[in-house]
ZAMARGU-4260 file (C-alpha; in steps of 0.2 Angstrom, whole numbers, plus 5000, padded with zeros to 4 digits):
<rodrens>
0) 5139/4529/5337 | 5141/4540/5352 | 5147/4557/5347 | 5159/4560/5360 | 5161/4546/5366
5) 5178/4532/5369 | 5181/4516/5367 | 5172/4502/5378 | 5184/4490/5388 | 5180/4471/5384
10) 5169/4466/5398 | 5165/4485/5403 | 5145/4483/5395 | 5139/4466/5395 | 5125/4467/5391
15) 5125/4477/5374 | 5120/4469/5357 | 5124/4471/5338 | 5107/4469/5328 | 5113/4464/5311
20) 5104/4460/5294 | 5117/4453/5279 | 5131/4456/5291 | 5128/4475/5294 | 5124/4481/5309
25) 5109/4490/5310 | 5103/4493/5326 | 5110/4490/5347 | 5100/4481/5357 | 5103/4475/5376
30) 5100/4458/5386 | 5086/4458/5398 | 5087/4439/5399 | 5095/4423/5394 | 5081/4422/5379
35) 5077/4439/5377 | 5084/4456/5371 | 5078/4472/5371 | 5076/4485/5357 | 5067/4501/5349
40) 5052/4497/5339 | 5057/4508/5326 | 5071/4496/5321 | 5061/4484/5314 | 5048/4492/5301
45) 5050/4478/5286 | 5065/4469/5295 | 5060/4448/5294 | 5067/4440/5308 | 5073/4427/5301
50) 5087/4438/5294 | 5092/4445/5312 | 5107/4439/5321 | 5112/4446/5338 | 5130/4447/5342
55) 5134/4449/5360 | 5150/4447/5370 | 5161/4458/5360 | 5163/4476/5355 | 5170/4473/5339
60) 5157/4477/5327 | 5164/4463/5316 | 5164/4450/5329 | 5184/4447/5329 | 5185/4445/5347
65) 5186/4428/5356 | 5171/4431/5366 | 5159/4435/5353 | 5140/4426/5351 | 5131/4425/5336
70) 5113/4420/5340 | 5097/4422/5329 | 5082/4431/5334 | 5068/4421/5330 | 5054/4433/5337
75) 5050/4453/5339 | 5035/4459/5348 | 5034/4478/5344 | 5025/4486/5360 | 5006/4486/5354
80) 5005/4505/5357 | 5022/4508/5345 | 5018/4524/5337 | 5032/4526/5324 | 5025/4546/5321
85) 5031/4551/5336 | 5038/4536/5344 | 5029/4533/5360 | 5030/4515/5365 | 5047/4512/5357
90) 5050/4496/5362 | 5052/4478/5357 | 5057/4464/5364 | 5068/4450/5355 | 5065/4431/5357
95) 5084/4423/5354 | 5084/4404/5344 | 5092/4401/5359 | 5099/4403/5377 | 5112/4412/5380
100) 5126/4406/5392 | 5131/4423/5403 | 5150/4424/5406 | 5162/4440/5410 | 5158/4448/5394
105) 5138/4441/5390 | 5126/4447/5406 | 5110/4455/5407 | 5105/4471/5413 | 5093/4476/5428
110) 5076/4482/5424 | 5070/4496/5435 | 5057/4493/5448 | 5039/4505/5440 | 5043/4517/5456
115) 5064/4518/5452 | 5069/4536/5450 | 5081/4541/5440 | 5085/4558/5447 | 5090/4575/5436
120) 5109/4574/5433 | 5114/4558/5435 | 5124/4550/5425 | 5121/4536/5415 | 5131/4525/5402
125) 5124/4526/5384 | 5133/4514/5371 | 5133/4508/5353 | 5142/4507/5336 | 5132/4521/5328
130) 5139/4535/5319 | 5152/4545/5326 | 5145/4561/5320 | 5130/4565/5312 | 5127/4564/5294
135) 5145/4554/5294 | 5141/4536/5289 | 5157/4531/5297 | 5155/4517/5311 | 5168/4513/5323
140) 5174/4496/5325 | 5173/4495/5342 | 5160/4499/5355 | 5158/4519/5360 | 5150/4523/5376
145) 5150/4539/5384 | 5141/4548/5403 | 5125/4558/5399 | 5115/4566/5414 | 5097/4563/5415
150) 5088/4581/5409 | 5072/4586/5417 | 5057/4582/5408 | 5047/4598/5407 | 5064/4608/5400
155) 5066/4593/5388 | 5048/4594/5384 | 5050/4613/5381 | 5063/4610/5370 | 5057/4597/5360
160) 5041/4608/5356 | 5030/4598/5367 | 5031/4583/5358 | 5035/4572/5373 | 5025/4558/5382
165) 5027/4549/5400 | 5035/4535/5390 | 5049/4548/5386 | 5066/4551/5395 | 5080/4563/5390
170) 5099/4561/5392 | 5114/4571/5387 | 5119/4589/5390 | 5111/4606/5384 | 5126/4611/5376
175) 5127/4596/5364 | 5145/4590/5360 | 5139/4572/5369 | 5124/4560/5362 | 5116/4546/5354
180) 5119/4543/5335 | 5112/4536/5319 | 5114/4516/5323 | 5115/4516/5340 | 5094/4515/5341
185) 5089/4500/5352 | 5103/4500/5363 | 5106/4507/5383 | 5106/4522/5391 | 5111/4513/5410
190) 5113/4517/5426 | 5123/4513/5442 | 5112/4512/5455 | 5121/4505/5468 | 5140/4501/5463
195) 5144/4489/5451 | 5123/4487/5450 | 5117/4493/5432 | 5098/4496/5428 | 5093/4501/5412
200) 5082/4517/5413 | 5080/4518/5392 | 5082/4511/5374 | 5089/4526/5362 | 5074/4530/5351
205) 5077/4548/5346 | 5082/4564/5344 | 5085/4580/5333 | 5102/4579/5325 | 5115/4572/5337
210) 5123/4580/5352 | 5117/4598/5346 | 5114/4611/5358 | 5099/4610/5365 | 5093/4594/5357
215) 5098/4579/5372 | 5094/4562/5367 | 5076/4556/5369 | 5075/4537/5377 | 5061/4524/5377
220) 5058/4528/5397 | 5058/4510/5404 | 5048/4511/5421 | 5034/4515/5411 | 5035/4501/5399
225) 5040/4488/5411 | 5027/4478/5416 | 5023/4474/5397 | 5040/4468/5394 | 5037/4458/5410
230) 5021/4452/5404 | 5028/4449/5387 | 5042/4439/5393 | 5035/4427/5404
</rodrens>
């Protein structure tokens, strides 16, 4: 998924997800609750519900591992702002069929406080099955995560021709060579914040290409979407 990235330990990202529809995976999501998941509304255009299953404590794509859940989504509420031209508001959230039991390898991320910076340079954790390069279809079998540093928004704005809202964060490197992918949409870009302690500062939504120069991964930017995730799950 991750161009550049390695393979994840078992355990190492618990809270990452496997959106699949007739067994292919289509789309990462990542748990924000025992019931609830959290994606990119652009995953679901024409996707039914009913044909989404969630896999979860495992990260091998098909599920061999010991660990592995398989739950059903019965529910995604697409942000009622979603604009799928230029992807403001992409988020969703997923209601499961039902609870999840956490464990060493199934737990739920932080979600950021409104105010929570997330300064220049850090680095955060993106993850997912998508493509290893882009325009290879190839998917790995098991999870790829890789570091990304937070980019300044006005550069990332001025790169991406101005096209970027407050509901926007970029992560990655202006020299490319480490991104986001085809497949890995929906799923986590977090950070530590204090050791051991993950938040989850975005959802991968888009980009131009994958890890090109000057084209960093653009993120669903979650302190501005919180409080209607909040709201939504209640």
């Amino acid at each position: 998924k991750i161009v550049g990235g390695t393979d994840a330990s078992r355990a190492e990202i618990p809270w990452q997800v496997s959106l699949k529809e007739d067994s292919r995976h289509f789309c990462g999501a990542t748990i924000i609750g025992d019931r609830w998941l959290l994606s990119a509304a652009h995953c679901f255009n024409e996707t039914n519900p009913e044909e989404i299953e969630a896999y979860m404590g495992t990260t091998s794509l098909n599920g061999t591992d010991g660990n592995a859940v398989k739950v059903n989504v019965t529910r995604v509420i697409q942000h009622p702002l979603f604009n799928p031209i230029i992807l403001d508001f992409d988020v969703a959230v997923l209601e499961l069929a039902r609870p999840l039991v956490f464990n060493k390898y199934i737990q739920p991320i932080c979600l950021p406080l409104a105010v929570q910076k997330f300064p220049v340079g850090k680095k955060c954790i993106i993850s997912g099955w998508g493509n290893l390069q882009e325009g290879n279809v190839t998917k790995p079998e098991i999870l790829q995560k890789a570091s990304v540093g937070i980019i300044d928004q006005k550069t990332c704005n001025f790169l991406y021709n101005f096209s970027l809202t407050d509901r926007m964060i970029c992560a990655g490197f202006l020299e490319g060579k480490i991104d986001s992918c085809q497949g890995d949409s929906g799923g986590p870009l977090a950070c530590e914040v204090t050791p051991g302690v993950f938040y989850l500062a975005g959802i991968v939504s888009w980009g131009i290409g994958c890890a090109q120069p000057m084209k960093p991964g653009v993120y669903s930017r979650i302190t501005k979407l919180k409080d209607w995730i909040l709201d939504t799950i209640s």
